[in-house]
PDB file with one MODEL, atoms N, CA, C and O in Angstrom:
MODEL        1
ATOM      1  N   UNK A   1     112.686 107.215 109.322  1.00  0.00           N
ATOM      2  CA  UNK A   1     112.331 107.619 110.656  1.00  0.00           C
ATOM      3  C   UNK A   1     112.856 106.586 111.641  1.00  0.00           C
ATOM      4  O   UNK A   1     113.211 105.449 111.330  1.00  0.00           O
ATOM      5  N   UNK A   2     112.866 107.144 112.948  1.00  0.00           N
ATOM      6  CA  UNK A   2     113.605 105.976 113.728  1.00  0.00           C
ATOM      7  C   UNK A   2     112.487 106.083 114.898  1.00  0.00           C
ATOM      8  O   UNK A   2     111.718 106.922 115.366  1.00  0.00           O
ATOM      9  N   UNK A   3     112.919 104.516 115.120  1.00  0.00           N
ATOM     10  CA  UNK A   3     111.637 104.470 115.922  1.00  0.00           C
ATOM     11  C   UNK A   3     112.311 104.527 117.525  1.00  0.00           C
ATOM     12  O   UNK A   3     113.472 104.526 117.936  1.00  0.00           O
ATOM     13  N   UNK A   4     111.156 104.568 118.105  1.00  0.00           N
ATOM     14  CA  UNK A   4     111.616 104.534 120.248  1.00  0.00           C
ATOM     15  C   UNK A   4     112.724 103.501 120.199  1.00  0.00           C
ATOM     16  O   UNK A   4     113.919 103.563 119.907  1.00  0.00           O
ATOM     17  N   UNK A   5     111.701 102.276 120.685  1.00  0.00           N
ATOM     18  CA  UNK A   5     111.948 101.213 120.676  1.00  0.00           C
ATOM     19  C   UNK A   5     113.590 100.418 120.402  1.00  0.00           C
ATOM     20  O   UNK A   5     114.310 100.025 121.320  1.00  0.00           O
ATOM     21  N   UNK A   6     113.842 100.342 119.274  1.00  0.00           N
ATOM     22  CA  UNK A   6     115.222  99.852 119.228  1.00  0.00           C
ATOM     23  C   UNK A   6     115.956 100.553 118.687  1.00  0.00           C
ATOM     24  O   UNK A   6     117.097 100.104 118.798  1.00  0.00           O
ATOM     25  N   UNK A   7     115.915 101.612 118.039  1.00  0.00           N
ATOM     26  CA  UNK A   7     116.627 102.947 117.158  1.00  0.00           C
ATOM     27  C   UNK A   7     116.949 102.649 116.176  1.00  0.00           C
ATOM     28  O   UNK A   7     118.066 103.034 115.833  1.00  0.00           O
ATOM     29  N   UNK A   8     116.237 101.912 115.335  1.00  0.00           N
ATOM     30  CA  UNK A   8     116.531 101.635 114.223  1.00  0.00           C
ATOM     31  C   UNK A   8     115.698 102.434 112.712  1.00  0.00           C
ATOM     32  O   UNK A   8     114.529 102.817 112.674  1.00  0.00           O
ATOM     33  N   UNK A   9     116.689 102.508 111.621  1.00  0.00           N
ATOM     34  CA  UNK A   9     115.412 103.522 110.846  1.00  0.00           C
ATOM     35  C   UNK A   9     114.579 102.426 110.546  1.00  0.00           C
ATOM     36  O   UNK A   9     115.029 101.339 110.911  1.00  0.00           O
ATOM     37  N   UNK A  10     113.220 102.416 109.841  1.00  0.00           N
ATOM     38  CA  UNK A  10     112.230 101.775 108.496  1.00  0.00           C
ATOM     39  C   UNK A  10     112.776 102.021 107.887  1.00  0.00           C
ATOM     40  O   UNK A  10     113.493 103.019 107.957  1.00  0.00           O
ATOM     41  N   UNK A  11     112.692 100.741 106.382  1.00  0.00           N
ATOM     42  CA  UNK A  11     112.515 100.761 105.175  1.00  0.00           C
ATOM     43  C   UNK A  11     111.589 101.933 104.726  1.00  0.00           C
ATOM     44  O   UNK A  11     110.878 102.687 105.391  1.00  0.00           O
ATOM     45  N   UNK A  12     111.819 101.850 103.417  1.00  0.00           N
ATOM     46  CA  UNK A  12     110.260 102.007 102.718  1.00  0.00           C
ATOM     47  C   UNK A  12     109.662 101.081 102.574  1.00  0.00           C
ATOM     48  O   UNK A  12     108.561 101.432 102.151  1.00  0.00           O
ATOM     49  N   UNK A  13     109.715  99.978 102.678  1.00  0.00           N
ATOM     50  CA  UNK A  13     108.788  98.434 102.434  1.00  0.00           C
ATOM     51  C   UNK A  13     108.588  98.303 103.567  1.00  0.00           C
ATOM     52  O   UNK A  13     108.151  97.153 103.608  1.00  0.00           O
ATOM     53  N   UNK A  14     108.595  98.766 104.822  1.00  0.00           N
ATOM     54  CA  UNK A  14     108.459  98.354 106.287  1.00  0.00           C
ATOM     55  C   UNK A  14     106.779 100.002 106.311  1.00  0.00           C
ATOM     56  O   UNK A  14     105.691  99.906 106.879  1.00  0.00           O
ATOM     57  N   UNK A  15     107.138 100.809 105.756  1.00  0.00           N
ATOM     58  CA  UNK A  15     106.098 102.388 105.556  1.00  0.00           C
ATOM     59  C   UNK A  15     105.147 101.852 104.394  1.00  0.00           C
ATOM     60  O   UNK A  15     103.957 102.144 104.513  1.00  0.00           O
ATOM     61  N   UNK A  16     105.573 101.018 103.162  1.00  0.00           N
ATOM     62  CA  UNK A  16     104.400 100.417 102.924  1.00  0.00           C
ATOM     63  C   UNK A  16     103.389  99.521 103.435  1.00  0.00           C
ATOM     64  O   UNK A  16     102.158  99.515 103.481  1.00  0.00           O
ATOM     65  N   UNK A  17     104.554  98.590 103.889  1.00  0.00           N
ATOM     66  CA  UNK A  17     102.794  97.545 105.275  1.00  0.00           C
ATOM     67  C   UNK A  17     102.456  98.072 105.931  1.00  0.00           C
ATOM     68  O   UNK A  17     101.310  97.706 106.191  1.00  0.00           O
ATOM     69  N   UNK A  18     102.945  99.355 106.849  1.00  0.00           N
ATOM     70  CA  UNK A  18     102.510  99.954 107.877  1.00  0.00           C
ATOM     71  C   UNK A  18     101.368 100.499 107.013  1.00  0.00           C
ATOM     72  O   UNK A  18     100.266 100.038 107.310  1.00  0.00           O
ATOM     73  N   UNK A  19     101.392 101.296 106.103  1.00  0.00           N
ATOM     74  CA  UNK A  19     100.602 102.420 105.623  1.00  0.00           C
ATOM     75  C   UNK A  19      98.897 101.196 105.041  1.00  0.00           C
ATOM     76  O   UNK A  19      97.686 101.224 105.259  1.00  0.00           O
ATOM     77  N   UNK A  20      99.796 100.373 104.314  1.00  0.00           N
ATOM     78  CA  UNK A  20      98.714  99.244 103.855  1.00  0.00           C
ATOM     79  C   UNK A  20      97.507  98.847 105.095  1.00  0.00           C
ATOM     80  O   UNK A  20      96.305  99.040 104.911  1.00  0.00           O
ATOM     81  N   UNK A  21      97.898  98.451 105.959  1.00  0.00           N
ATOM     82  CA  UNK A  21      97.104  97.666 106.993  1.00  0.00           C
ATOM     83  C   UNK A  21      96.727  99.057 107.876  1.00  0.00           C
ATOM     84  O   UNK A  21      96.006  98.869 108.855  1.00  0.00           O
ATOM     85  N   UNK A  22      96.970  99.823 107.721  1.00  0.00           N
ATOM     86  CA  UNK A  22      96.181 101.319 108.201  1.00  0.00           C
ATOM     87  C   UNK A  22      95.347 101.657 107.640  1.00  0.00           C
ATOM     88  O   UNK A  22      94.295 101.774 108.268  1.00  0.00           O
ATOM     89  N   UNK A  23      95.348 101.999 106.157  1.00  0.00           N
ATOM     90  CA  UNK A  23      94.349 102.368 105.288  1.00  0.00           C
ATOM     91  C   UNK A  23      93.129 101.146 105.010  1.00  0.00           C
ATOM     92  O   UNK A  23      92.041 101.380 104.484  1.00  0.00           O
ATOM     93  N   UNK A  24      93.649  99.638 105.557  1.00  0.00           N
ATOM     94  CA  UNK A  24      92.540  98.707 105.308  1.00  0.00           C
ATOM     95  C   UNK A  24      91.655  98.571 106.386  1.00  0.00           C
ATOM     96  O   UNK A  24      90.568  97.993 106.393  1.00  0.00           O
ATOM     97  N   UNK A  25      92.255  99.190 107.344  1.00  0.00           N
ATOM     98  CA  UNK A  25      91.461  99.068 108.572  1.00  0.00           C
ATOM     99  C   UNK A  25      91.763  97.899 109.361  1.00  0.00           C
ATOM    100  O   UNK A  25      90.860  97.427 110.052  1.00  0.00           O
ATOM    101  N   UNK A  26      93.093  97.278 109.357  1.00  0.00           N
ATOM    102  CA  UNK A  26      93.401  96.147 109.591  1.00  0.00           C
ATOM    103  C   UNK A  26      93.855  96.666 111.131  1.00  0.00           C
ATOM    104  O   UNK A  26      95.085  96.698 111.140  1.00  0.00           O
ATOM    105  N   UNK A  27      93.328  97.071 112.394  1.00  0.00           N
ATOM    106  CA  UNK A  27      93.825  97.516 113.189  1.00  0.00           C
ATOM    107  C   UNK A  27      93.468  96.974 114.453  1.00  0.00           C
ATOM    108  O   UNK A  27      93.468  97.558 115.536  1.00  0.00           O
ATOM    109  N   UNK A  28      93.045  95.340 114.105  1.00  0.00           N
ATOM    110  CA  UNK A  28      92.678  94.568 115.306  1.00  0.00           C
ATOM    111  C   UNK A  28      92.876  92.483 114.923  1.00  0.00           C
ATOM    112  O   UNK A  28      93.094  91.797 113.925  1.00  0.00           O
ATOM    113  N   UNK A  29      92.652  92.251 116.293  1.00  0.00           N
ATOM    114  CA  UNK A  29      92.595  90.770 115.735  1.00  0.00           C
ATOM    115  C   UNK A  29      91.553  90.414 114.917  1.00  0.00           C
ATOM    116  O   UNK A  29      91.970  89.340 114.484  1.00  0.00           O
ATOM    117  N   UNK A  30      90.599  90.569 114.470  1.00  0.00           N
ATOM    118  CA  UNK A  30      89.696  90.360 114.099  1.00  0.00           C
ATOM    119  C   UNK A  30      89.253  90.454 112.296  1.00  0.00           C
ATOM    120  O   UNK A  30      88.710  89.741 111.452  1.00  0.00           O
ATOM    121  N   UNK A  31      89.974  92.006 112.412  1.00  0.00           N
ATOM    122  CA  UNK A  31      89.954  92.957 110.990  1.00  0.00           C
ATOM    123  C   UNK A  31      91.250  92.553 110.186  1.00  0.00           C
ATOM    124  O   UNK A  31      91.370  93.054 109.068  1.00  0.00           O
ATOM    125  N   UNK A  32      92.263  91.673 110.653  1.00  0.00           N
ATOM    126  CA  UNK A  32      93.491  91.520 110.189  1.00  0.00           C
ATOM    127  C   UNK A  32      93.499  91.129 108.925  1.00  0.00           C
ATOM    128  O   UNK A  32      92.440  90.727 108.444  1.00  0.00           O
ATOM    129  N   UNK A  33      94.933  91.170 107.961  1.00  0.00           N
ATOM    130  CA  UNK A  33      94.739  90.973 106.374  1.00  0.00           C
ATOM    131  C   UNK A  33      96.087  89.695 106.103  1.00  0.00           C
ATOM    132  O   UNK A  33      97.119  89.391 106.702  1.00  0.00           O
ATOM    133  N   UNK A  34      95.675  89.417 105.390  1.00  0.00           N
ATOM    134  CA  UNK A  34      96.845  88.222 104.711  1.00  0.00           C
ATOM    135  C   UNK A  34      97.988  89.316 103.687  1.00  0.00           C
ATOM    136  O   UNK A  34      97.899  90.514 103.417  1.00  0.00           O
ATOM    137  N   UNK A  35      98.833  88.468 103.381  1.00  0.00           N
ATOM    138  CA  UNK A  35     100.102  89.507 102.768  1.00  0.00           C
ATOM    139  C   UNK A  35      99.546  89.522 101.014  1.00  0.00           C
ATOM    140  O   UNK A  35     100.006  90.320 100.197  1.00  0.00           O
ATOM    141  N   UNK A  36      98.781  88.767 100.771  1.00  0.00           N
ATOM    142  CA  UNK A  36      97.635  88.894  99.392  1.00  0.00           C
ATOM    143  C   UNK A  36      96.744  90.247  99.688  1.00  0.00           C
ATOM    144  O   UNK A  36      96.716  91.135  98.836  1.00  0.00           O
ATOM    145  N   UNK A  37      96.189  90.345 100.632  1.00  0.00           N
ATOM    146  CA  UNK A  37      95.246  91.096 100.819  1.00  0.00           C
ATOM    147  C   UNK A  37      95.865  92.073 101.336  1.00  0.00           C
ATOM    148  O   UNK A  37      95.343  92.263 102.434  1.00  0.00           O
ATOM    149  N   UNK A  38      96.799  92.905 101.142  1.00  0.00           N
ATOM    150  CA  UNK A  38      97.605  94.010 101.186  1.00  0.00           C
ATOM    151  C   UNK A  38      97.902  94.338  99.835  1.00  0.00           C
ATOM    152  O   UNK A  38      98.354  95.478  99.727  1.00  0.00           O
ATOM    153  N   UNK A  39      97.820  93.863  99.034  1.00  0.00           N
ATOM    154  CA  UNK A  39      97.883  94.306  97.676  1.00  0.00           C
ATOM    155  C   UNK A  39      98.866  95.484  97.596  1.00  0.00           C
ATOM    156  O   UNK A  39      98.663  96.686  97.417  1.00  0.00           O
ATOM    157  N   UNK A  40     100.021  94.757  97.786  1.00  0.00           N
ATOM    158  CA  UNK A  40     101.522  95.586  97.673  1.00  0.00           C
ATOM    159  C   UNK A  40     101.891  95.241  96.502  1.00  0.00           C
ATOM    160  O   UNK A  40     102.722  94.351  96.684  1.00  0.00           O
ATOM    161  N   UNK A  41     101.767  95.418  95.408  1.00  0.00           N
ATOM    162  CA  UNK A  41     102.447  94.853  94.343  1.00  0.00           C
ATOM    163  C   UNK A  41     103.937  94.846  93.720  1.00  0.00           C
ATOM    164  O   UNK A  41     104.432  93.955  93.030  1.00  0.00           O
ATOM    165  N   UNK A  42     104.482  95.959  94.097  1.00  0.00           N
ATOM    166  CA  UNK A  42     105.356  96.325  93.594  1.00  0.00           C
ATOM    167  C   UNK A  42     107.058  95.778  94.569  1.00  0.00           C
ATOM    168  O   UNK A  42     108.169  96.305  94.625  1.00  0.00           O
ATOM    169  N   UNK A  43     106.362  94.273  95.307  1.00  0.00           N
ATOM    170  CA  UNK A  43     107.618  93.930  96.345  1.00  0.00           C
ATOM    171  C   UNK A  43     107.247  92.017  96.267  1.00  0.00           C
ATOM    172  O   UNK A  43     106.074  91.649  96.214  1.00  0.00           O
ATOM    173  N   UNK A  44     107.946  91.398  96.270  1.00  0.00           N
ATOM    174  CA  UNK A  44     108.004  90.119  96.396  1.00  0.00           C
ATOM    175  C   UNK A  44     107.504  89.678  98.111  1.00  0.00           C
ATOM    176  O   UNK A  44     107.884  89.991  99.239  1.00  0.00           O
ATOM    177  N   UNK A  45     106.522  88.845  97.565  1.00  0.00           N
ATOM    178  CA  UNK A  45     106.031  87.832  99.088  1.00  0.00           C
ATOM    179  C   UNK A  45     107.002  87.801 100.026  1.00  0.00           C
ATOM    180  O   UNK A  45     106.975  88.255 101.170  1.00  0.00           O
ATOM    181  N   UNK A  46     108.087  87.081  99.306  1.00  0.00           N
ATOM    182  CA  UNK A  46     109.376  86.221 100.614  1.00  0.00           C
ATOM    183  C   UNK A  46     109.790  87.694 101.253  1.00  0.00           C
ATOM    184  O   UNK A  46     110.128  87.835 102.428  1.00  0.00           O
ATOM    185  N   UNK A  47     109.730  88.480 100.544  1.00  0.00           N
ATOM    186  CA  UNK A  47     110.273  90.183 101.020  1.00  0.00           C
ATOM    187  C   UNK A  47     109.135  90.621 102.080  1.00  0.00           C
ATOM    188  O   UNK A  47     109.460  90.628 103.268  1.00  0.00           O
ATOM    189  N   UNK A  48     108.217  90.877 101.829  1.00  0.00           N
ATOM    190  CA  UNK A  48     106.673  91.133 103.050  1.00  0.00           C
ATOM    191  C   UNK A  48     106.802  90.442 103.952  1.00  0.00           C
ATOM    192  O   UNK A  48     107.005  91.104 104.970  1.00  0.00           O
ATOM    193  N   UNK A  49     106.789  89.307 104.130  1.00  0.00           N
ATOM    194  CA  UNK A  49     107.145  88.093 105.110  1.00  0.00           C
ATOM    195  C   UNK A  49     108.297  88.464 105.578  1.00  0.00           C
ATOM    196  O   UNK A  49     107.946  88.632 106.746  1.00  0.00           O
ATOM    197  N   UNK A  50     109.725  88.798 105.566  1.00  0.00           N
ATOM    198  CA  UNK A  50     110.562  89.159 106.373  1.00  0.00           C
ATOM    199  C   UNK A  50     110.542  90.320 106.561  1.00  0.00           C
ATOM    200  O   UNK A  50     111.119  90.537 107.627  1.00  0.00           O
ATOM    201  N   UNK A  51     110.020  91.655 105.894  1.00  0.00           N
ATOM    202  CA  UNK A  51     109.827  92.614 106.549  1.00  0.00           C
ATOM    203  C   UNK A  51     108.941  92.912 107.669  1.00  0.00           C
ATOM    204  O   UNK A  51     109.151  93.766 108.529  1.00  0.00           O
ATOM    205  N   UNK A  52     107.476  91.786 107.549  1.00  0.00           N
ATOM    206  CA  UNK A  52     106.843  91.617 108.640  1.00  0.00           C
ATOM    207  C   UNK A  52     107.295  91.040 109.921  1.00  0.00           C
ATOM    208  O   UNK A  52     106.760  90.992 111.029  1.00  0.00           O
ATOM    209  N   UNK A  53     108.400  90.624 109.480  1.00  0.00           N
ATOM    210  CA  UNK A  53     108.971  89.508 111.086  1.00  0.00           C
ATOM    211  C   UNK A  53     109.552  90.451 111.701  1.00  0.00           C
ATOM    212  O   UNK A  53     109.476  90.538 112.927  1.00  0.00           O
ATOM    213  N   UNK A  54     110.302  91.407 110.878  1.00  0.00           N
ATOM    214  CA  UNK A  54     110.676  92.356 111.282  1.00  0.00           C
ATOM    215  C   UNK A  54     109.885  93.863 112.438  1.00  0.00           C
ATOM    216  O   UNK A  54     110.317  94.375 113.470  1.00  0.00           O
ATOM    217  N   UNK A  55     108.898  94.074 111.801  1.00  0.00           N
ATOM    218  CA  UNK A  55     107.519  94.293 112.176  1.00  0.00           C
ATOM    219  C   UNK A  55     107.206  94.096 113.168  1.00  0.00           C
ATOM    220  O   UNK A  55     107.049  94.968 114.023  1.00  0.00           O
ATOM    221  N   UNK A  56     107.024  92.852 113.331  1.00  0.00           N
ATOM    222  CA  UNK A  56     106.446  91.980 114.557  1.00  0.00           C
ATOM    223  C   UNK A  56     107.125  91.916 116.027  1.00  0.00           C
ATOM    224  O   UNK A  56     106.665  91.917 117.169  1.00  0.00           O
ATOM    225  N   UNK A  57     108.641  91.850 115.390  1.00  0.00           N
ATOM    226  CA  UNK A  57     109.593  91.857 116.183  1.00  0.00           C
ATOM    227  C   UNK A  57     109.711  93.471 117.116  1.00  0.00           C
ATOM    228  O   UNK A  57     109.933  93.427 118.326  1.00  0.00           O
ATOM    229  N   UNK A  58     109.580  94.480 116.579  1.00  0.00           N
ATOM    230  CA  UNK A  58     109.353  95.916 116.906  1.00  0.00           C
ATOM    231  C   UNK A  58     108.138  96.287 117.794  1.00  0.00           C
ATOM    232  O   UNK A  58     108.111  97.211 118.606  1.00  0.00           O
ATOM    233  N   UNK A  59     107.364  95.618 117.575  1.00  0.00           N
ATOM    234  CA  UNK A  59     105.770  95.554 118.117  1.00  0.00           C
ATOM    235  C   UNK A  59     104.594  96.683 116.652  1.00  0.00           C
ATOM    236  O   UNK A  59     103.452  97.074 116.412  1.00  0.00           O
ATOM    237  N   UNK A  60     105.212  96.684 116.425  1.00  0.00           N
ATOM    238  CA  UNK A  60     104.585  97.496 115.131  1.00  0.00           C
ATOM    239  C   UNK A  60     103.238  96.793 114.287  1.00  0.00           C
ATOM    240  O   UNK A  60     102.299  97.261 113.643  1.00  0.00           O
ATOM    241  N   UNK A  61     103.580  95.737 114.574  1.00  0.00           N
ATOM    242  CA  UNK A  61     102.630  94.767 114.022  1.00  0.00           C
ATOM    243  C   UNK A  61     102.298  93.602 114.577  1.00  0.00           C
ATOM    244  O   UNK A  61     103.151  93.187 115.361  1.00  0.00           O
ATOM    245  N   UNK A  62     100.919  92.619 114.385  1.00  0.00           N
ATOM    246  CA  UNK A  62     100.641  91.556 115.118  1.00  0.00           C
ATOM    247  C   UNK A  62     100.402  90.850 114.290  1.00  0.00           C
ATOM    248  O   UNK A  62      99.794  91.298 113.318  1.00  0.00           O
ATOM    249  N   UNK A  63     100.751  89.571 114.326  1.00  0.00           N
ATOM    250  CA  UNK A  63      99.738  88.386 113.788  1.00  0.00           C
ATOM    251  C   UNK A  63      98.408  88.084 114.790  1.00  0.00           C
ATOM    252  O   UNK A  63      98.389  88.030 116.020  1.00  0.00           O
ATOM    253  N   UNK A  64      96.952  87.848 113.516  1.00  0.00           N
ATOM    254  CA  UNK A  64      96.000  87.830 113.842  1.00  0.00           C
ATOM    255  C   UNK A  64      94.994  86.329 114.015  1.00  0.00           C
ATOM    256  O   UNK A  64      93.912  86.095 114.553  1.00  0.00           O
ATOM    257  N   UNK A  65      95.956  85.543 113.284  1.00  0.00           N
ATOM    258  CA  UNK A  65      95.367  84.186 112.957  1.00  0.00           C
ATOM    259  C   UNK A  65      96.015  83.497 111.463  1.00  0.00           C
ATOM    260  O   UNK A  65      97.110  83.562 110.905  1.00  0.00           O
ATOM    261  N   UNK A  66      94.806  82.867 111.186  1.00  0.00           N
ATOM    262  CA  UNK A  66      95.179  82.170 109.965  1.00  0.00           C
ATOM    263  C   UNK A  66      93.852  82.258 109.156  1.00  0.00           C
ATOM    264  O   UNK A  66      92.821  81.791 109.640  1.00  0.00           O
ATOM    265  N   UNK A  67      93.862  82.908 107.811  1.00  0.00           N
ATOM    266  CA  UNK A  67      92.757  82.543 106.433  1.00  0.00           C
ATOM    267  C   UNK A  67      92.992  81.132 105.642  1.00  0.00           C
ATOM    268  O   UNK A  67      93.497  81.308 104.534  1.00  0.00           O
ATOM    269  N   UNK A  68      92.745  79.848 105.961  1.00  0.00           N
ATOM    270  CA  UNK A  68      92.553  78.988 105.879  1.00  0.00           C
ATOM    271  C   UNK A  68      94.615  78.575 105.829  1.00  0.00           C
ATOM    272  O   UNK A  68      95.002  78.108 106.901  1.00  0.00           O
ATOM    273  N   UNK A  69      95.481  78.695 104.991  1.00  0.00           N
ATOM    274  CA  UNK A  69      96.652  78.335 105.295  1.00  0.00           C
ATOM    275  C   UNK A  69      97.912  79.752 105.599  1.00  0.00           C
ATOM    276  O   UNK A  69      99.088  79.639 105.944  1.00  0.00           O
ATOM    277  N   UNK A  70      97.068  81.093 105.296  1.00  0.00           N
ATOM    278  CA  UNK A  70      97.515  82.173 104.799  1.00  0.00           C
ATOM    279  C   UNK A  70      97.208  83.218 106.633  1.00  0.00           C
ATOM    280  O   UNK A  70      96.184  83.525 107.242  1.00  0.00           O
ATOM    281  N   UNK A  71      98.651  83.430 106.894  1.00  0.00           N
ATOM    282  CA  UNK A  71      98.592  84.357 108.114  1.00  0.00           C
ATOM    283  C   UNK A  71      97.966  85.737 108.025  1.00  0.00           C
ATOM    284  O   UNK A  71      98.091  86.173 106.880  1.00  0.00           O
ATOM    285  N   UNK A  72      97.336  86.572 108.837  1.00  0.00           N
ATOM    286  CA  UNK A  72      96.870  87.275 108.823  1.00  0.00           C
ATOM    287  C   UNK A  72      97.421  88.568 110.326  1.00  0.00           C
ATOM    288  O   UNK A  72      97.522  88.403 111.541  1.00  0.00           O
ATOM    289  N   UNK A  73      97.670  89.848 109.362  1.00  0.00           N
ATOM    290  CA  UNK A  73      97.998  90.783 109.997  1.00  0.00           C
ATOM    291  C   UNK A  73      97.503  91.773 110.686  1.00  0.00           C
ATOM    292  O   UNK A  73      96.382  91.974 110.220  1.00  0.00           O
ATOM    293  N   UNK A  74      97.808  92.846 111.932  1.00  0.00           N
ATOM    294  CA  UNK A  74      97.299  94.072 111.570  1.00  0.00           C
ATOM    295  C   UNK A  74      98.129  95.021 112.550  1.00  0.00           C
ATOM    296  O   UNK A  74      98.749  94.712 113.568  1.00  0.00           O
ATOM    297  N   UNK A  75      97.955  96.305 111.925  1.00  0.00           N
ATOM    298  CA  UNK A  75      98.761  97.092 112.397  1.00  0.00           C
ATOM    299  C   UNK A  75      98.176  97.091 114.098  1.00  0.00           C
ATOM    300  O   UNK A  75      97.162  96.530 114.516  1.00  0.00           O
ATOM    301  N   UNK A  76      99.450  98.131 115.092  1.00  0.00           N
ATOM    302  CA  UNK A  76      99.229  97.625 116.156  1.00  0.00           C
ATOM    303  C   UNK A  76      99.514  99.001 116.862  1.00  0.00           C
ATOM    304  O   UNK A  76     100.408  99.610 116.275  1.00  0.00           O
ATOM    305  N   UNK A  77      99.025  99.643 117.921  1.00  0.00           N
ATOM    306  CA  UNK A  77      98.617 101.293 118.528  1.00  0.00           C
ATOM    307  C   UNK A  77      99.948 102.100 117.774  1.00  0.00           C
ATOM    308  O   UNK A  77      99.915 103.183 117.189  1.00  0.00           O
ATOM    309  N   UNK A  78     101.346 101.017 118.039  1.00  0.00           N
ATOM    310  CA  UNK A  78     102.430 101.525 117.650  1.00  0.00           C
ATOM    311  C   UNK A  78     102.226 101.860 116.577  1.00  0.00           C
ATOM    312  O   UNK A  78     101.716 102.964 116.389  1.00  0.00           O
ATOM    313  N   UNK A  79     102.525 101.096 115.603  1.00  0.00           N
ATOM    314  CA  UNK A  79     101.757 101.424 114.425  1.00  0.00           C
ATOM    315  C   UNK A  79     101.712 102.332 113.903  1.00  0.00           C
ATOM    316  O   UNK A  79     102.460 102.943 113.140  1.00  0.00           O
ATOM    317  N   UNK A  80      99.856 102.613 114.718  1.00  0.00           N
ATOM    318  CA  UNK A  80      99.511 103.335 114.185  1.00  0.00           C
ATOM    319  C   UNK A  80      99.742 104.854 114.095  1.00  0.00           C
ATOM    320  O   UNK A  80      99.411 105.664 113.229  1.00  0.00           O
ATOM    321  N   UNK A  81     100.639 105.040 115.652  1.00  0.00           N
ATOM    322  CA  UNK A  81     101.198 106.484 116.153  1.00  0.00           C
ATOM    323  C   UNK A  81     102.558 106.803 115.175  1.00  0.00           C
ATOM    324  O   UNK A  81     102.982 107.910 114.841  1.00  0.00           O
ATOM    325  N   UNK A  82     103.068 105.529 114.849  1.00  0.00           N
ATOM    326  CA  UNK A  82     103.751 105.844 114.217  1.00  0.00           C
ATOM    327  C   UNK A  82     103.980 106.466 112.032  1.00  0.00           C
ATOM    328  O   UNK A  82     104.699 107.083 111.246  1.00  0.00           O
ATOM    329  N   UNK A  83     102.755 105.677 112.166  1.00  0.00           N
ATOM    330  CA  UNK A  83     102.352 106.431 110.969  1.00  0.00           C
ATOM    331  C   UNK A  83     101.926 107.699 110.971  1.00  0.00           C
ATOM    332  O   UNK A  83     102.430 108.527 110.213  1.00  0.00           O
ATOM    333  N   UNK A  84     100.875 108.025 111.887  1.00  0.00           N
ATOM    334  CA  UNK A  84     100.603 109.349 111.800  1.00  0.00           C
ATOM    335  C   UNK A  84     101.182 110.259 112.116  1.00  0.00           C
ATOM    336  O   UNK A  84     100.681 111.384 112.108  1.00  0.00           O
ATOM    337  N   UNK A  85     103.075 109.869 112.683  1.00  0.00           N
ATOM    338  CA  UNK A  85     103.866 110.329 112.842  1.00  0.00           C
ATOM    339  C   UNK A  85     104.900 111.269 111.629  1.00  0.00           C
ATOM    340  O   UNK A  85     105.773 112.124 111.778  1.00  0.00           O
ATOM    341  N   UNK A  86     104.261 110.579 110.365  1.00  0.00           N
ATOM    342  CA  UNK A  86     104.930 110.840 109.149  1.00  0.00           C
ATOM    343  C   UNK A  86     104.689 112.030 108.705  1.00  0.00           C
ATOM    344  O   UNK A  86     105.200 112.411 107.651  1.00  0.00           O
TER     345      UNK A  86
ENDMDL
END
């Protein structure tokens, strides 16, 4: 799918964090999740982490803070319109 914003398509690893931090309820500063606590298994850390920068970069996603050394995410209105766009 291509988004407004810069016209670029998603991954499927960009529709899995989206979909992840939707279904966790991760949809504020507060409620946000670490890239552990997305329990994506089937993709390497260093991979989540640049697909999130990616993310971030789009507005699709926010950083929420920090779980003691571990950043914390959550999806963001975009997001979320854009998932339920699928």
């Amino acid at each position: 799918m291509i988004t407004e914003q810069n016209n670029t398509e998603l991954s499927r690893i960009d529709y899995l964090i989206l979909s992840s931090l939707a279904s966790s309820g991760a949809i504020n500063y507060v409620l946000g999740l670490t890239i552990k606590e997305m329990n994506i298994t089937e993709v390497k850390r260093p991979c989540i982490w640049k697909h999130l920068s990616i993310l971030i970069d789009k507005h699709l996603v926010c950083q929420s803070g920090n779980y003691g050394k571990q950043k914390m995410y959550y999806i963001t209105e975009d997001g979320i319109n854009l998932i339920k766009g699928v």
